[in-house]
C-alpha positions in Angstrom: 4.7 -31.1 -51.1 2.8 -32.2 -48.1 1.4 -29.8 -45.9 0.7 -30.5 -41.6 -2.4 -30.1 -39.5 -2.1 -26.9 -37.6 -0.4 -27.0 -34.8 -2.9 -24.9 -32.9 -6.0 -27.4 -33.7 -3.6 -30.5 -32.7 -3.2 -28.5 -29.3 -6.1 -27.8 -28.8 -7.6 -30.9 -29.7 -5.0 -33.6 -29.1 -3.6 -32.0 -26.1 0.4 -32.4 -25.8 1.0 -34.8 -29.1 3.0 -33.7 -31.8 1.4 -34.3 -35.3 4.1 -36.4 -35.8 3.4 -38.6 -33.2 -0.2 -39.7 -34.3 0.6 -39.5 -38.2 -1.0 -43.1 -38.7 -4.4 -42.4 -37.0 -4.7 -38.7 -37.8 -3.3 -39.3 -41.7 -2.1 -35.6 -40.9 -0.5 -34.6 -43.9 -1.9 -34.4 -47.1 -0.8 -34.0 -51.0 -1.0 -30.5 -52.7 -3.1 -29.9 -55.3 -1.5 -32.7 -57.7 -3.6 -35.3 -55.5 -7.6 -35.4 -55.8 -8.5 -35.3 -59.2 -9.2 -38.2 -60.6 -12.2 -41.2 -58.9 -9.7 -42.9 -57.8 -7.9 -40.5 -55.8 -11.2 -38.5 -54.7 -12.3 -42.4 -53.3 -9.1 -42.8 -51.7 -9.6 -38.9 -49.6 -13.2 -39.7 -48.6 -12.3 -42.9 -47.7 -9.5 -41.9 -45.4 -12.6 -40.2 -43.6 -14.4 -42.9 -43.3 -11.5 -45.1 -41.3 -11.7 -42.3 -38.9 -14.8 -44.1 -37.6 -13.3 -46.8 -36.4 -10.9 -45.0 -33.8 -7.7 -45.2 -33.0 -5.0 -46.5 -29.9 -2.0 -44.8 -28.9 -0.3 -43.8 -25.3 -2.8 -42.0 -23.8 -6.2 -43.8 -24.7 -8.2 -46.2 -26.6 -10.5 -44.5 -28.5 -12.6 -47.4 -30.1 -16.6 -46.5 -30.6 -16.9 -50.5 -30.6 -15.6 -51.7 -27.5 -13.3 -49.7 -25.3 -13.5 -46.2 -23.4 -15.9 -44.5 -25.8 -18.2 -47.1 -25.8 -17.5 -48.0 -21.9 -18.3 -44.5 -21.5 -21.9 -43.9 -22.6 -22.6 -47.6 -21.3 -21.7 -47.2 -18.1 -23.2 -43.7 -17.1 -26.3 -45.3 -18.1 -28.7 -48.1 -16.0 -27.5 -50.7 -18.7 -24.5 -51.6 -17.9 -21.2 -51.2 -15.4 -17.5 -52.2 -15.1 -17.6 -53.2 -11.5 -14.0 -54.1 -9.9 -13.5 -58.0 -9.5 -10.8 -58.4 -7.2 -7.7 -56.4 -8.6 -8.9 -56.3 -12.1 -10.9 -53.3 -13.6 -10.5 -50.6 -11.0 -8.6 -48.6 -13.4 -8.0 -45.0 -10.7 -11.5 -45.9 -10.1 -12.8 -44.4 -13.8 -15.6 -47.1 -13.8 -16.8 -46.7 -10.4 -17.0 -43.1 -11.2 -18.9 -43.6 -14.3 -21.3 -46.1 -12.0 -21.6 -43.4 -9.4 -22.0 -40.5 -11.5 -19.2 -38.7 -9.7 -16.8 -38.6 -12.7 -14.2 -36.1 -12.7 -12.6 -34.0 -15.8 -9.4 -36.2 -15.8 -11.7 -39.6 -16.1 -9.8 -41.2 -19.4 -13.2 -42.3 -21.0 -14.2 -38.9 -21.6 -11.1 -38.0 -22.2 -11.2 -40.6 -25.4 -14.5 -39.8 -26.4 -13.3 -36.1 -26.9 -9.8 -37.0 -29.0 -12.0 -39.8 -30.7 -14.6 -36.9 -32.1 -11.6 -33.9 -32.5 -9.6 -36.7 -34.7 -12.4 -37.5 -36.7 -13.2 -33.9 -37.6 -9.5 -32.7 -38.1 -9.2 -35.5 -40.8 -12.2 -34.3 -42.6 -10.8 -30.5 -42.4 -8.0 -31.8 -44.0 -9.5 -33.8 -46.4 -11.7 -31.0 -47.3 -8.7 -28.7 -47.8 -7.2 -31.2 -50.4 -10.5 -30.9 -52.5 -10.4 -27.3 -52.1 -6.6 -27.4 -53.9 -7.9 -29.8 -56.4 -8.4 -29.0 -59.8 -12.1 -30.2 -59.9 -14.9 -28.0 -61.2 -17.3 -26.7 -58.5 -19.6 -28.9 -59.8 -17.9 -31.8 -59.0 -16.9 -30.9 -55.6 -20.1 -29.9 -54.2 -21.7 -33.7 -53.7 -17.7 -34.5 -52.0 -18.5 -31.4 -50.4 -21.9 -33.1 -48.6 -20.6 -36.2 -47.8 -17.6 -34.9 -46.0 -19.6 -32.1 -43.8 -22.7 -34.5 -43.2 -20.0 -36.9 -42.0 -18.4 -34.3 -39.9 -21.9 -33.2 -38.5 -22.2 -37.0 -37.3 -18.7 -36.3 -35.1 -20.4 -32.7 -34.1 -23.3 -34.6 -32.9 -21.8 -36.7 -30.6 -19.7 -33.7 -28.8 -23.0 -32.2 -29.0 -24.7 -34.6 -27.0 -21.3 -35.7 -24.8 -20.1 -32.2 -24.2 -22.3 -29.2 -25.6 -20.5 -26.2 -25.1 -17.5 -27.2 -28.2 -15.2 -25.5 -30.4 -16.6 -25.5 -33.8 -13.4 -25.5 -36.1 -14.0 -26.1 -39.6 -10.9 -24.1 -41.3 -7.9 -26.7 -41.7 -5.7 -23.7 -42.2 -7.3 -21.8 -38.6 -4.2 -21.4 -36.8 -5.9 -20.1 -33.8 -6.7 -21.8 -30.6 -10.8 -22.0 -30.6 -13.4 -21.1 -27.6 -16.4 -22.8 -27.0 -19.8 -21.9 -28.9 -22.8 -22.8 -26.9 -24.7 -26.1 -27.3 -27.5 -23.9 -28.9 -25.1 -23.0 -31.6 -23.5 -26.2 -32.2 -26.9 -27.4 -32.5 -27.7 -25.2 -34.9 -24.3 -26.1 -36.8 -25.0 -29.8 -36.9 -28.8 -29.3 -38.2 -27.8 -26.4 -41.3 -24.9 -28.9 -42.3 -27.0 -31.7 -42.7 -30.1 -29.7 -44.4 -27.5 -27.9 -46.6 -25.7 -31.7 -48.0 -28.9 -34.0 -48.6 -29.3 -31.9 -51.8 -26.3 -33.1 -52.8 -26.4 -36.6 -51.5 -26.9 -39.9 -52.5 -30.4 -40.9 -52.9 -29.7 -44.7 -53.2 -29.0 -47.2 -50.5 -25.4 -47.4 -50.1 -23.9 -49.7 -47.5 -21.7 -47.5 -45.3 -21.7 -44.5 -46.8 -23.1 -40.9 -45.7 -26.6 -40.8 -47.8 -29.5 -38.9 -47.8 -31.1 -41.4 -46.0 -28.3 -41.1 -43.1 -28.7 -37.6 -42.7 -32.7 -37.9 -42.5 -31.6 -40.0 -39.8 -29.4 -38.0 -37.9 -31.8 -34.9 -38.4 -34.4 -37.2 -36.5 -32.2 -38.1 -33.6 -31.5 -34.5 -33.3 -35.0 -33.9 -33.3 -35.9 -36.1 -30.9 -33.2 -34.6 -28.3 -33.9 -31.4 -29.2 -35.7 -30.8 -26.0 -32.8 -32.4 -23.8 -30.0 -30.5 -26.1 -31.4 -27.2 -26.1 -35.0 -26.7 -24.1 -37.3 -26.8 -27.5 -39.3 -29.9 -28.1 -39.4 -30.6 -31.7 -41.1 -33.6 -32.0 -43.5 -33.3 -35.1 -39.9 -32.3 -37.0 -38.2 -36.4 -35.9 -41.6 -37.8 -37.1 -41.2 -35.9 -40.5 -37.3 -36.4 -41.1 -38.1 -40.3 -40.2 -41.2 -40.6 -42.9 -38.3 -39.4 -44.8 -36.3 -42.8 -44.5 -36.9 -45.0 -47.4 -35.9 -48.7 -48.8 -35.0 -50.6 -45.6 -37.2 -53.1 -43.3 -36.5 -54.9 -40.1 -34.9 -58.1 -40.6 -37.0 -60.9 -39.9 -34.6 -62.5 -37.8 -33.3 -59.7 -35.4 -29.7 -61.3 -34.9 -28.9 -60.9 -38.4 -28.1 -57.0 -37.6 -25.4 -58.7 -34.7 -23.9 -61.3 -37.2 -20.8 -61.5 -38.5 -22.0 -60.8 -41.9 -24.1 -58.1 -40.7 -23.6 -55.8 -44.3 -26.5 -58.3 -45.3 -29.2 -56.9 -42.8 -31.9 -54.9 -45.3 -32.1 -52.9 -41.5 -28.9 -51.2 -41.3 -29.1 -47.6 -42.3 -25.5 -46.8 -40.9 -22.5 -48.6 -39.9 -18.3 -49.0 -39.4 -17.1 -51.4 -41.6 -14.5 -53.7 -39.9 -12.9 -57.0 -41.2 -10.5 -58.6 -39.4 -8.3 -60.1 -42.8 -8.2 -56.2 -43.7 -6.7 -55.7 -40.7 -9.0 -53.4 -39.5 -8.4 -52.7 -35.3 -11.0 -52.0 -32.0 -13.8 -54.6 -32.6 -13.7 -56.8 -29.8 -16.3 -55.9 -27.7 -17.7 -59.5 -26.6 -14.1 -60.0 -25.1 -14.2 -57.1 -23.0 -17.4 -58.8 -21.4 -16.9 -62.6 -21.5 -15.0 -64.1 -18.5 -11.8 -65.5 -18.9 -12.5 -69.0 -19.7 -16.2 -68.6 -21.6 -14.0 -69.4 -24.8 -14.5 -73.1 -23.6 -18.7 -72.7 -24.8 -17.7 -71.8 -27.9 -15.3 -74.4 -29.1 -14.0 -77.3 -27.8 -10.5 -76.8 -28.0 -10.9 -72.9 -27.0 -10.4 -71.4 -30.2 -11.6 -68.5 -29.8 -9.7 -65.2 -28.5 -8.7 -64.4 -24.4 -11.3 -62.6 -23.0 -11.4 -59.9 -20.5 -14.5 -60.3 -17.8 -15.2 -56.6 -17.5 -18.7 -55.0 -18.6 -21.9 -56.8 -18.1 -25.1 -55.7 -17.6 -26.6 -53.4 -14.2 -29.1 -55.8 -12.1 -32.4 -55.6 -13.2 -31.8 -55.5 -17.1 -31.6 -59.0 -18.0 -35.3 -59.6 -16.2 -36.8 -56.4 -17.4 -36.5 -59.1 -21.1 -39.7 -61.3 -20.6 -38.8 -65.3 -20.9 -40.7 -65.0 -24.2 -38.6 -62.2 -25.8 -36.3 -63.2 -28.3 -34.1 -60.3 -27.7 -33.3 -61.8 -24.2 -30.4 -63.9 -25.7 -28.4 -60.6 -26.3 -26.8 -61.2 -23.1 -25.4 -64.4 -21.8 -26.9 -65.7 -18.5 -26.9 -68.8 -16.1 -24.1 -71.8 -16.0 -21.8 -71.9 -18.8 -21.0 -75.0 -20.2 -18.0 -76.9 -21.6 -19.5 -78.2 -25.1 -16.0 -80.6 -24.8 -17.2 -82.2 -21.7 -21.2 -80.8 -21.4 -20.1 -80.1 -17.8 -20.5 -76.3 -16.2 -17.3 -75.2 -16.4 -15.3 -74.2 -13.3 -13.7 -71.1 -12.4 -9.8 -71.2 -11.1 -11.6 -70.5 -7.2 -13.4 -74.2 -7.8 -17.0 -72.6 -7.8 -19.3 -72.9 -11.1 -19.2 -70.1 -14.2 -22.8 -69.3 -13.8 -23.5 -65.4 -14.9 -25.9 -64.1 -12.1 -27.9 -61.3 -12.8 -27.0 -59.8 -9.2 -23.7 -58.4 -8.9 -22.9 -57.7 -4.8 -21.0 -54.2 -5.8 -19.8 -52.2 -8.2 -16.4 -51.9 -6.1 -16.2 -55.7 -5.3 -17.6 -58.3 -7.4 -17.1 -61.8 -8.2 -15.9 -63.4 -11.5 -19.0 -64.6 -12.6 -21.4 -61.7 -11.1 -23.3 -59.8 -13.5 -24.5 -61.2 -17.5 -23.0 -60.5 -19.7 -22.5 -59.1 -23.5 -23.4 -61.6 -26.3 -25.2 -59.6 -28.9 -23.0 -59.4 -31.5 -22.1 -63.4 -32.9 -19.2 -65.0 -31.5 -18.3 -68.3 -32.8 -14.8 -70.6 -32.9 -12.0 -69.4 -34.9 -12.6 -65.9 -34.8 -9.4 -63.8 -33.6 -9.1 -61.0 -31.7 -10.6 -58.7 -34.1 -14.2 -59.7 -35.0 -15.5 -58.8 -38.9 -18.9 -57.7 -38.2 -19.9 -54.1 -38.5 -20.5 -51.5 -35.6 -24.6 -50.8 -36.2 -25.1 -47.1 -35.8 -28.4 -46.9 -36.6 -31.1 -49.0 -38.0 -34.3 -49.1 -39.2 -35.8 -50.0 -35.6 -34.6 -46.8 -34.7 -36.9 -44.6 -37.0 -39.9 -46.8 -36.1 -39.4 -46.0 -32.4 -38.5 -42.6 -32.8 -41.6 -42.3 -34.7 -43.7 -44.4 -32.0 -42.0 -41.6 -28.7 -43.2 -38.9 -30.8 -46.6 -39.6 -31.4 -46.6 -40.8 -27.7 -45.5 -37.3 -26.2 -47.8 -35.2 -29.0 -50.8 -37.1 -27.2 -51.7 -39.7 -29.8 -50.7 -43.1 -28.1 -53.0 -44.7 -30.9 -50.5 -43.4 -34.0 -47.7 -44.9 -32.0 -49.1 -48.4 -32.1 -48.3 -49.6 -35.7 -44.9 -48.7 -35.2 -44.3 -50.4 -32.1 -46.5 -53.4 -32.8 -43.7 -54.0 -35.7 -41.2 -53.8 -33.4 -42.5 -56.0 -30.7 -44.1 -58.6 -33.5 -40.5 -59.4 -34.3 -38.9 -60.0 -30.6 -42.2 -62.0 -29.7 -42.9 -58.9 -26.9 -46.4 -58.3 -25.7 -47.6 -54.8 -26.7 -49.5 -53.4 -24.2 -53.2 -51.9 -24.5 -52.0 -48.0 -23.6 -48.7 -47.3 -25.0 -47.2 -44.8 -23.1 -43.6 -42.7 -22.2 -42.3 -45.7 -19.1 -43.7 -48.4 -21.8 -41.8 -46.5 -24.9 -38.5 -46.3 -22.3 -38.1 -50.1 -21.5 -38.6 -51.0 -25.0 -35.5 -48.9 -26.1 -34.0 -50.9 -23.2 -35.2 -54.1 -24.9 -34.4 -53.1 -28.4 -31.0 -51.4 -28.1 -29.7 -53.1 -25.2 -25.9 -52.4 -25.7 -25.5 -50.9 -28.7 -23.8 -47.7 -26.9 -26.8 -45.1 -26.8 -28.8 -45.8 -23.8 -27.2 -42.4 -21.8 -29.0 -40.5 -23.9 -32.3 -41.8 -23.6 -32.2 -42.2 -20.1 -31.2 -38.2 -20.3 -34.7 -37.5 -22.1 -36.8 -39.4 -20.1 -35.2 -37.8 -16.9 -34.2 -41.1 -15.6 -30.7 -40.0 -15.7 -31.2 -37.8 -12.8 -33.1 -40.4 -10.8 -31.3 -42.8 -8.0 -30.4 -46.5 -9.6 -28.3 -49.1 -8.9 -25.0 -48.4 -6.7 -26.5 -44.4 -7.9 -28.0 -41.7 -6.0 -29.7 -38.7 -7.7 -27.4 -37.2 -10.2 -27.1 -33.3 -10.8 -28.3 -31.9 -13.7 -25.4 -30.2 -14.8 -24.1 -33.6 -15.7 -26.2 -33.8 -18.5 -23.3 -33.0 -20.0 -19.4 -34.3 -19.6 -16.7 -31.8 -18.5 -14.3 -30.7 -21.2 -11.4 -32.8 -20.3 -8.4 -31.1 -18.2 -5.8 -31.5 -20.3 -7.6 -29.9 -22.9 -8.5 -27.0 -20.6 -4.5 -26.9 -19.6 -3.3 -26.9 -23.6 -6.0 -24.5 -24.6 -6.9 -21.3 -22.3 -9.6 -20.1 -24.7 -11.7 -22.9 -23.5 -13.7 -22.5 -20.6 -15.1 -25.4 -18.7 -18.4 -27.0 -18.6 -20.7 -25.3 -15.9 -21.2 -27.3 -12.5 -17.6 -28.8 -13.1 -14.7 -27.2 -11.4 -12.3 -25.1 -13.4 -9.3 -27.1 -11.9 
């Protein structure tokens, strides 16, 4: 017996598919209760959850965190980076200028994809869920599955949270009914019980990958930390305690390591998406959605190394807010690019030099080589298209940081030193006398420069709202994304975001 997702949360959720249709990505059937009962087969469920992570690609979108449309998305929205059109390439209906402009729409395809990529994670879990339920395993046994799979699910509820607010919650696999929206406040409230309700249950140890206790500590702080932004109540003495929480990692001494191709190895990591390119896992080729078209030929000789795109780079102004000093500065790739065949620049197909400038003239018409570009995670000859380094969720810098804003916005500058100092020790940053909020902003610049969260702190430190570049002020109302409109058209219990027009 197998049994299908129900057709009301596939409506709702992934618009006009059939189940049928995405039965690869979704793994939208499951056994009956024959199938879970054993390790082996209780490793293979959780695991299915897991792979959700990394996305999926079908007609309609590309739904990869790493690289495409849901990572474009919270990139682009922010003062990090942009997708500017060069010539005839990357105007896309204009969904990038959009995103640059902050004048998105609710058809835009990135949000669009980061909706489906959040509503596929959590329909796998409910199903996964509804296998255990039908196994023959003791309650006793099911309870620590139990936390892994809803703290996992409160990870995907997080992000629709801070994306879209006012979601469905739908937790029943068997729910044939088309959901509504609950209110940010209660979807908040969702994400912060699930989590507080599984770390009983979780894993105390380090485990690479894996939903632990020290995970959802994590997650708890981040939700702490936004708290203010999410819902209008600061909680800021709650992030400092769920962070003091987060034991057994350090920064690595060498900050790369997190961005190497053997990144598992980083004692920093607290969370990330496995990928490995021999296990044929898909959507990690981030670094060739940046790198112009011919920077393969600084990488290997004889260009081995996989077509690139020459799409996102960074806004003007990020590369020199890096000081010469800063080690972090080489996450992005600047200045002439060299042939290390020939030790010559290369040139581009119009006969003028591949030099990355930091200007970039527009984001509606920009050169080839205009604006620097992406080169924080390790490229290197030989790789193919699909890279094997993990997606870094969230590491350890992350909890000193979140500590160091805290302590800053409580009024006690002085407590947020020791945290920061570690930080900026590492990248070879000065630290400055007073640490205050602007200071605390631009190092989260410097730290997490493309690693797909800067939307959200520009959103708490009301920079969002202010004019940028190719920006004028934004409304507040976009705080939040519009529920995409061909979820509105497949489900008319949902209402849409406010500010947004209904049609």
């Amino acid at each position: 017996m197998k049994i299908k997702i129900t057709a009301a949360l596939l409506m709702s959720m992934f618009l006009t598919i059939s189940c049928t249709d995405l039965s690869e990505d979704l793994y939208d059937r499951v056994e009956d209760g024959n199938f879970g009962n054993t390790p082996k087969e209780i490793d293979a469920l959780v695991g299915g959850a897991y792979s959700s992570l990394r996305g999926f690609a079908d007609g309609i979108s590309n739904n990869y965190p790493t690289c495409e449309y849901v990572f474009f998305l919270n990139e682009t929205v922010s003062d990090e980076a942009t997708i500017p059109t060069r010539g005839t390439n990357w105007y896309d209906g204009g969904q990038y200028q959009d995103a640059q402009k902050h004048t998105w729409k609710a058809d835009n395809r990135m949000i669009l994809s980061a909706w489906r990529y959040n509503y596929t994670g959590i329909a796998k879990i409910n199903s996964i869920i509804y296998q255990i339920d039908k196994s023959s395993l003791t309650d006793q046994a099911k309870a620590p599955i139990y936390a892994e799979l809803k703290a996992l699910r409160a990870y995907y509820y997080y992000n629709l949270l801070d994306l879209f607010g006012n979601v469905p919650i739908v937790v029943n696999f068997e729910d044939t009914a088309l959901p509504s929206n609950s209110t940010r406040k209660q979807v908040y409230d969702f994400v912060e019980k699930e989590l507080l309700d599984a770390i009983p249950y979780l894993n105390s140890n380090i485990v690479y990958s894996k939903f632990t206790k020290n995970v959802a500590y994590s997650l708890l702080a981040r939700l702490y930390l936004n708290s203010k932004a999410f819902i209008g109540t600061a909680r800021w003495q709650d992030c400092i305690d769920m962070c003091q929480k987060v034991t057994g990692y350090t920064l690595a001494p060498d900050f790369f390591v997190n961005f190497a191709t053997e990144n598992q190895k980083s004692p920093e990591i607290i969370f990330a998406i496995p990928y490995d390119q021999k296990a044929g896992t898909v959507g990690n080729y981030m670094s060739s959605m940046s790198c112009h078209y011919l920077h393969k030929l600084t990488i290997s000789p004889i260009g081995d190394y996989p077509w690139s795109a020459n799409g996102m780079c960074a806004q003007p102004g990020v590369y020199s807010a890096f000081a010469d000093t800063d080690k972090r500065k080489k996450c992005m790739v600047a200045g002439d690019q060299i042939n290390i065949a020939t030790g010559q620049v290369i040139m581009m197909d119009n006969g003028e030099p591949l030099t990355y400038t930091e200007e970039v003239t527009s984001v509606a018409d920009a050169k080839e080589n205009q604006g620097v570009r992406l080169g924080k995670y390790e490229m290197k000859a030989g790789e193919m298209w699909e890279r094997s380094h993990d997606l870094v969720v969230i590491r350890y810098a992350e909890i000193l940081m979140m500590q160091a804003e805290c302590y800053v916005r409580l009024g006690a500058p002085d407590l947020a030193k020791p945290f920061v100092q570690q930080v900026t020790l590492r990248a070879n940053a000065e630290l400055p006398t007073v640490i205050d909020l602007h200071f605390i902003d631009q190092e989260l610049l410097r730290e997490f420069t493309f690693e797909g969260r800067r939307r959200t702190d520009n959103i708490r430190f009301g920079t969002f709202f202010e004019s940028w570049w190719e920006k004028g002020a934004t409304e507040e109302y976009r705080a939040i994304f519009p529920i995409p409109s061909t979820v509105l058209t497949t489900n008319k219990n949902l209402n849409q975001n406010p500010g947004y027009p209904v049609n």
